[in-house]
C-alpha positions as CSV (number, residue, x, y, z in Angstrom):
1,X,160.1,143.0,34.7
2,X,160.4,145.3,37.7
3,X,163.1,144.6,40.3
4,X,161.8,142.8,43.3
5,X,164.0,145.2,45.7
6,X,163.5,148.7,46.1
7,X,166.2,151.5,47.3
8,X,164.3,154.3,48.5
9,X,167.0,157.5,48.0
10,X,165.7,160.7,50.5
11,X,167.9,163.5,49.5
12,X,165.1,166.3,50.2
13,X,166.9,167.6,52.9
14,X,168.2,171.8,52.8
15,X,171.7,170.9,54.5
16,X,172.0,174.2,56.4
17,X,175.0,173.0,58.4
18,X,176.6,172.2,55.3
19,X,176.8,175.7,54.0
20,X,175.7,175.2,50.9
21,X,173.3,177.5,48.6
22,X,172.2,174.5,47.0
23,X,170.6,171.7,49.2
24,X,172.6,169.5,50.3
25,X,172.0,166.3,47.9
26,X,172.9,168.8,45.2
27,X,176.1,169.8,46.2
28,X,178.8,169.3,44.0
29,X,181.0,166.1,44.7
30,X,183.6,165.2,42.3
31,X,182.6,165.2,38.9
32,X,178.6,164.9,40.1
33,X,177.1,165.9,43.1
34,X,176.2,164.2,46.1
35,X,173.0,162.6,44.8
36,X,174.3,161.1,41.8
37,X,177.8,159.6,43.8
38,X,174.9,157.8,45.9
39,X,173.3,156.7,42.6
40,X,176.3,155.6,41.7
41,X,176.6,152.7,44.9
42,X,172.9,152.0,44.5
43,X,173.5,151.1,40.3
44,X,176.2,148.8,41.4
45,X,174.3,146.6,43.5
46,X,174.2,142.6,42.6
47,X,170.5,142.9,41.8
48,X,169.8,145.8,40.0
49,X,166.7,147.9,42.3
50,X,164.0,149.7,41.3
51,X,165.2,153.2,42.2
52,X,163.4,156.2,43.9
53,X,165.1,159.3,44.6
54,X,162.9,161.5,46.9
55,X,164.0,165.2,45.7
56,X,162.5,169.2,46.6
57,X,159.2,169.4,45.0
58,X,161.5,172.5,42.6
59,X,163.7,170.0,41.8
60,X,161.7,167.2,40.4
61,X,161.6,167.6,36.5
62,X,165.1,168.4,36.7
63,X,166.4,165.5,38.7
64,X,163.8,163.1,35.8
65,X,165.9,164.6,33.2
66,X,169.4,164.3,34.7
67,X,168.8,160.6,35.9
68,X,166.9,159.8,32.5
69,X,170.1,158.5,30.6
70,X,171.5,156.9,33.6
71,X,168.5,155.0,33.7
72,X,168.7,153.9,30.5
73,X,172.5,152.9,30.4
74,X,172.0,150.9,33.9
75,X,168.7,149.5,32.3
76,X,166.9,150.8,35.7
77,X,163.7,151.8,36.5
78,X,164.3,155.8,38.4
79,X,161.4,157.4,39.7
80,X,161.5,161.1,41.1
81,X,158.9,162.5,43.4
82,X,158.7,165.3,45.4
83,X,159.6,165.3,49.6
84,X,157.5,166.3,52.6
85,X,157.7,168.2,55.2
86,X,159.7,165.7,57.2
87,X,162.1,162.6,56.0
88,X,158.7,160.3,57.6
89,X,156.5,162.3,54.7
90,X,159.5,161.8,52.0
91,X,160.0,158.1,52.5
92,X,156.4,157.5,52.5
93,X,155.6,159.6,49.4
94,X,158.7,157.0,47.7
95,X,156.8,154.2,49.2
96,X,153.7,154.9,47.2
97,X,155.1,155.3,44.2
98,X,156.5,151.5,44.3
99,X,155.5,148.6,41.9
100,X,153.6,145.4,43.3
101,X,156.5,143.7,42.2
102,X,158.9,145.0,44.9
103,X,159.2,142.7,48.3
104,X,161.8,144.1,49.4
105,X,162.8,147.6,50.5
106,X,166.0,149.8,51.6
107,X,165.4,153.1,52.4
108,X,169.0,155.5,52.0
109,X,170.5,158.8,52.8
110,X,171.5,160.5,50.0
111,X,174.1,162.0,52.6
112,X,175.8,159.1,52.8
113,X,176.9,159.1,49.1
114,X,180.0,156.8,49.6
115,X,177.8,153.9,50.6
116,X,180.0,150.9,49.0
117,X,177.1,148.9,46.9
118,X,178.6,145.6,48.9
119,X,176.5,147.2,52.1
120,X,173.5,147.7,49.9
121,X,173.8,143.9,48.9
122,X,174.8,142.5,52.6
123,X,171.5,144.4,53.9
124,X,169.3,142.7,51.2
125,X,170.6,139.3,52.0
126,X,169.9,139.7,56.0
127,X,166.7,141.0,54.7
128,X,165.7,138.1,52.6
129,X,167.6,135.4,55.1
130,X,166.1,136.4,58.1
131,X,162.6,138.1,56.8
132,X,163.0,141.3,59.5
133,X,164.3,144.5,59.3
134,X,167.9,144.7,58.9
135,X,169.9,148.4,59.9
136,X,173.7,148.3,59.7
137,X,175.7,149.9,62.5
138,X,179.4,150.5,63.7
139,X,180.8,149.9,67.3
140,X,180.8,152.8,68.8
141,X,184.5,153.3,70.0
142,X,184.8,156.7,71.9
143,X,183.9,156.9,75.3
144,X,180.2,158.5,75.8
145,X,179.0,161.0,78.3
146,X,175.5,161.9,79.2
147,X,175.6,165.7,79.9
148,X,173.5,168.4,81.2
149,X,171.9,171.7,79.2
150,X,174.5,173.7,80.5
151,X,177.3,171.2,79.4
152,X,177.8,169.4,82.8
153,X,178.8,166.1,82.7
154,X,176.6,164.1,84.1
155,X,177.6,160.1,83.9
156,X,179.5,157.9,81.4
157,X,177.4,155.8,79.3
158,X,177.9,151.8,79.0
159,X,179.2,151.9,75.0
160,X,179.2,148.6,74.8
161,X,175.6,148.3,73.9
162,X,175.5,151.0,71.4
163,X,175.8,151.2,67.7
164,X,175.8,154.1,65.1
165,X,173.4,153.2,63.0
166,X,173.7,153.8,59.0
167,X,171.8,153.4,56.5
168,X,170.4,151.7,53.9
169,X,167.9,150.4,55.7
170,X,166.1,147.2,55.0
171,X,162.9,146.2,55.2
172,X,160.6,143.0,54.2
173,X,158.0,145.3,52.3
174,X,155.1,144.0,53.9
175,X,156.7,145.5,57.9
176,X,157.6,148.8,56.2
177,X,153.9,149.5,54.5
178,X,152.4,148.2,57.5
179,X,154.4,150.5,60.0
180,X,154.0,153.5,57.7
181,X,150.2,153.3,57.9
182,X,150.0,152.4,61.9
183,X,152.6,155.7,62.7
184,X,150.9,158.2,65.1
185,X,154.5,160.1,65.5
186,X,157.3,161.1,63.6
187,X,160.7,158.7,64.3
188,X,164.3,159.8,63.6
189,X,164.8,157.0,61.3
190,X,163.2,153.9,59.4
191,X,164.2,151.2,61.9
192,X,162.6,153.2,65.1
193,X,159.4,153.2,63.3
194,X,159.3,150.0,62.3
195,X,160.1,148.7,66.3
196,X,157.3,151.2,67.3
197,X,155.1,149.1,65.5
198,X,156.2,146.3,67.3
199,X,158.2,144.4,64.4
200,X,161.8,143.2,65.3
201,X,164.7,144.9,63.9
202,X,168.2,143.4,63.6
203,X,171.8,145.2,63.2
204,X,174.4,143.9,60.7
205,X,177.9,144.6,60.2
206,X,178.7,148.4,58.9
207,X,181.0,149.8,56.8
208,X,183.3,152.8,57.7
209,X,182.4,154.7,54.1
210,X,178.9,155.1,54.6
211,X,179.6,158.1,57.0
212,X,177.1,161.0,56.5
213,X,178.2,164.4,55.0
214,X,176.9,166.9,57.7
215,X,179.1,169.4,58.2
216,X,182.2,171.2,55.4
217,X,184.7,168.5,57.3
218,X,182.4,165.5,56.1
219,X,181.9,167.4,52.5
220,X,186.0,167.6,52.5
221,X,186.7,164.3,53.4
222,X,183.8,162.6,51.0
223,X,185.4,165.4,48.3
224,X,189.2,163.6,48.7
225,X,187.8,159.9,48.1
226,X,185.7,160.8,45.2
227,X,188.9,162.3,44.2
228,X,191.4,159.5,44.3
229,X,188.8,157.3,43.0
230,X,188.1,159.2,40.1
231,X,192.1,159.7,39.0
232,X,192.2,156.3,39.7
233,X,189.7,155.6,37.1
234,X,191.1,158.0,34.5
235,X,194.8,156.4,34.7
236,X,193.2,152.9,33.8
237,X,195.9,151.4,36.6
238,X,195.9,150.7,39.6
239,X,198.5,149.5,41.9
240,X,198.0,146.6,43.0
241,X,196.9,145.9,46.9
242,X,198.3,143.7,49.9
243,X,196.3,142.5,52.8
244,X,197.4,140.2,55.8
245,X,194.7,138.3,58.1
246,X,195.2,136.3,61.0
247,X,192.8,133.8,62.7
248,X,192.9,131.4,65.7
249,X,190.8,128.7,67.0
250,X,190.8,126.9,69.9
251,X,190.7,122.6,69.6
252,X,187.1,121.6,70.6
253,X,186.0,120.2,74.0
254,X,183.9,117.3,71.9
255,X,186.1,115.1,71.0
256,X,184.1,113.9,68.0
257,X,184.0,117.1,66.4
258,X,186.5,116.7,63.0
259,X,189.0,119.0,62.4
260,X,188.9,121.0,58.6
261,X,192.3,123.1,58.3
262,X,193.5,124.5,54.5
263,X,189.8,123.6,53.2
264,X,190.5,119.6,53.6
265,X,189.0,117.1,56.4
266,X,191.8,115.6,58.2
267,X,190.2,112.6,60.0
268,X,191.3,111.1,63.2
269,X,192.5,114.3,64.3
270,X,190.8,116.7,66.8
271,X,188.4,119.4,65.9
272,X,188.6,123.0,65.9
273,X,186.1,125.3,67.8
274,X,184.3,128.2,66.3
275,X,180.8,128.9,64.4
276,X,182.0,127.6,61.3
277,X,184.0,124.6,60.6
278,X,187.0,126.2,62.3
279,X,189.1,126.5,59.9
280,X,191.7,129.2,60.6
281,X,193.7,128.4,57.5
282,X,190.9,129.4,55.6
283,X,189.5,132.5,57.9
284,X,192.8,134.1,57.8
285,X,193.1,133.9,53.8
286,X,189.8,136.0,53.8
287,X,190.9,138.5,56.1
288,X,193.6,138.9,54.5
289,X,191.6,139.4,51.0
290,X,189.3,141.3,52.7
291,X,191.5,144.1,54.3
292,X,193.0,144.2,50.7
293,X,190.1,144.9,49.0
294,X,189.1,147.5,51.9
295,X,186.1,145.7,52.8
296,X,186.4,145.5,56.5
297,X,187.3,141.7,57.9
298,X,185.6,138.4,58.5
299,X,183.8,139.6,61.4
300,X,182.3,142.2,59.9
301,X,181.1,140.3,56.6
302,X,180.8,136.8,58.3
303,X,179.3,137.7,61.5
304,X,178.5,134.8,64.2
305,X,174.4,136.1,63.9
306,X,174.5,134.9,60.3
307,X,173.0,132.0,59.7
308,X,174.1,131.2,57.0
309,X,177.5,130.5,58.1
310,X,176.7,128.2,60.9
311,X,178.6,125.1,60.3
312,X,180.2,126.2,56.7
313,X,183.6,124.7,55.7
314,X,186.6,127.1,54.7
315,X,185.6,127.1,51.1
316,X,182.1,128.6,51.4
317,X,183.7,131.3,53.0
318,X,186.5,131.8,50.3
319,X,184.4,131.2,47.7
320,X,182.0,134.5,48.5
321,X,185.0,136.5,49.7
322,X,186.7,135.9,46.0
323,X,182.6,137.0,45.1
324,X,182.8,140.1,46.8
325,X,186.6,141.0,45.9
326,X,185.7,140.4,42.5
327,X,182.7,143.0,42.7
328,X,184.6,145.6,44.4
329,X,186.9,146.0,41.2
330,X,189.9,143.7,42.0
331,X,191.2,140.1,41.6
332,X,192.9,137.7,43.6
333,X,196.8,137.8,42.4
334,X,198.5,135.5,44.9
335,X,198.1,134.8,48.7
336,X,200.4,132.5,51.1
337,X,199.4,131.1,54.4
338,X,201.1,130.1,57.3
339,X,200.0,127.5,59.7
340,X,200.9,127.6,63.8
341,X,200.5,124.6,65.3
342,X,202.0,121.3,66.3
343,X,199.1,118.7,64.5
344,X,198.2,118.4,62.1
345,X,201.4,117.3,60.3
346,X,200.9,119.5,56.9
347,X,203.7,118.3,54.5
348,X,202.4,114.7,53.1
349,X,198.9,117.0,52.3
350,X,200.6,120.3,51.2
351,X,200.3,120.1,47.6
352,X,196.3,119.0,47.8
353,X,195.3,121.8,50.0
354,X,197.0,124.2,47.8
355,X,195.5,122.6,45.0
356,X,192.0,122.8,46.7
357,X,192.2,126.8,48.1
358,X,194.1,127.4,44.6
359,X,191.1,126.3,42.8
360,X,188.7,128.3,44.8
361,X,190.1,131.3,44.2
362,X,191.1,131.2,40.7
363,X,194.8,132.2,41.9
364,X,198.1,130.3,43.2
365,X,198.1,129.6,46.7
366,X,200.9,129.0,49.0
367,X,200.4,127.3,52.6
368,X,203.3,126.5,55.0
369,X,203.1,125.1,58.7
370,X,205.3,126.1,61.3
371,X,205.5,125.0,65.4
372,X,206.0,127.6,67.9
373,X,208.6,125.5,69.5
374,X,206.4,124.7,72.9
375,X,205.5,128.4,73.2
376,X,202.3,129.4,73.6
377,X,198.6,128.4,73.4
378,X,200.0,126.7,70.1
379,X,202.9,124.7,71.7
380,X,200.7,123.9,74.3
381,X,198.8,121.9,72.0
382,X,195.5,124.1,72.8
383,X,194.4,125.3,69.8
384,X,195.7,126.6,65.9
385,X,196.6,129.7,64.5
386,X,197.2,130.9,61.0
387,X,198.5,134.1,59.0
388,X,197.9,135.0,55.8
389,X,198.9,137.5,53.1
390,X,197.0,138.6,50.4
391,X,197.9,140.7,46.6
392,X,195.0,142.1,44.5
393,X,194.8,143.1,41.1
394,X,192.6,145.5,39.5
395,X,190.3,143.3,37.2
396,X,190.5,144.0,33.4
């Protein structure tokens, strides 16, 4: 049966800055090129898509018969047609080309070939959860200036409204065919066209390698990852990672709100704040797993817009961390948390929440509590705080 999502590849583009003879989804990178490293984080996905890579019209037959195997060891359906004029003609010649089956649709650079598949599957579920358009962006962290032609500087933009936006882009199938046929103008990217058509559009959490290869700096840098990951690969080992998270929460206002610390319900005592349960026990083991496993932190992956997080205890959290550590290549070896806080009184219920978060995530688990000897937001009694350290291991 055909997939029900849909990861619509453009890589039609010439490249000029780039330098290249070839264009630029063809340019060698590591022992591929460009196109197929971006194959390569589309194939990995949880759900395996129903791929279309938009190439040059001259490049058609040959991209069919380079992807042909591929296709057949990832048991993937891989269509190739031939681009427009413009990336609006290209992703719209992919669209037609798409089975009834699919309901679901990302639309992808090829120029961002280092795309980790975990962003291709966190767009799908913000898709599917929320049954809008989804684009994933970064913080934008230098300061912006608006300047003249002439290269006056005019006034510093307000950043904290801004994102760089990435792709893939995700889209309930129905909003992208519908915005595609209404379009009277051509739109820099998937998710302005969709909003032109009046549709909303939201922004998730992005991820740092999905950068686009623009220029022979970009081509270098993508050309020393593929690198390391590729010797990595050919050794069979590799060293094992370490990760350390930290996370505080403030006691609730409501006094009825229960407190969840270490994954366990400790009634009669006060509640912790936040969008979850509150648990900074459990917040700061995923962080700390996480930033090991080089997949950003828990505000990037667990993000307060989400849903699906509102209200979740400690182990929902640790459960699809451990999910998406596991998917990224690595398992969880060992990880020790420390508690900050003067209640509650860990020691008679040590060994059951390391029990409990040991169970979770398949791996020994070490928790300590400490006070901060009256210092502090934690000695004052106003809140708790917790710091974790985590070792993964490649996966066999």
């Amino acid at each position: 049966m055909s997939s029900a999502i849909a990861v619509i590849v453009v890589a039609a583009g010439s490249g000029t800055r780039l330098g290249h003879a070839e264009p630029k989804a063809f340019v060698p990178l590591g022992s591929g090129t460009v196109l197929s490293v971006a194959v390569d984080s589309v194939l990995g996905m949880r759900e395996t898509p129903h791929l279309v890579l938009v190439v040059p019209a001259d490049r058609v037959e040959s991209t069919r018969s380079r992807f042909a195997p591929v296709a057949e060891a990832a048991a993937a359906e891989i269509a190739v047609v031939a681009g427009g004029a413009t990336r609006q003609e290209s992703v719209a010649g992919g669209l037609a080309v798409l089975p009834d089956s699919v309901d679901t649709v990302l639309v992808h650079d090829a120029a961002r070939a280092l795309a980790p598949a975990l962003l291709f599957d966190e767009v799908v579920g913000a898709v599917r959860a929320r049954r809008r358009g989804i684009v994933p962006a970064l913080d934008v962290v230098d300061t912006v200036k608006r300047v003249s032609d002439d290269g006056r500087v005019l006034e510093t933009v307000d950043r904290s409204a801004l994102r760089a936006v990435q792709t893939p882009q995700g889209f309930p199938r129905a909003s992208l065919d519908h915005a595609y046929a209404t379009a009277h103008e051509e739109f820099t990217d998937d998710a302005a066209l969709v909003a032109s058509a009046g549709l909303v559009v939201d922004v998730v959490p992005g991820d740092v390698r999905a950068f686009k290869i623009t220029v022979p700096a970009d081509l270098h840098r993508a050309e020393q990852l593929v690198a390391e990951r590729e010797a990595q690969a050919s050794r069979g080992v590799t060293a094992p990672r370490i990760g350390t998270g930290a996370d505080v929460h403030a006691f609730a206002d409501d006094a009825t709100t229960t407190l969840w610390l270490a994954g366990l319900e400790w009634p009669g005592e006060r509640g912790l704040s936040g969008h979850s349960d509150g648990d900074a026990a459990a917040h700061a083991i995923c962080d700390a797993l996480l930033a090991a496993a080089g997949l950003g932190d828990v505000g990037q992956v667990f993000g307060t817009a989400d849903a699906r997080f509102a209200g979740a205890h400690g182990e929902v959290f640790l459960a699809e961390t451990r999910r998406l550590v596991e998917a990224s290549g690595w398992r969880v070896g060992n990880v020790t948390v420390q508690i900050i806080g003067n209640r509650p009184k860990l020691a008679p219920r040590r060994a059951e929440a390391e029990a409990l978060l040991s169970g979770v995530l398949d791996a020994p688990v070490s928790v300590a509590a400490t006070t901060s000897d009256a210092l502090g937001f934690t000695g004052r009694g106003e809140g708790v705080a917790a710091i974790a350290t985590a070792m993964l291991l490649p996966r066999s």
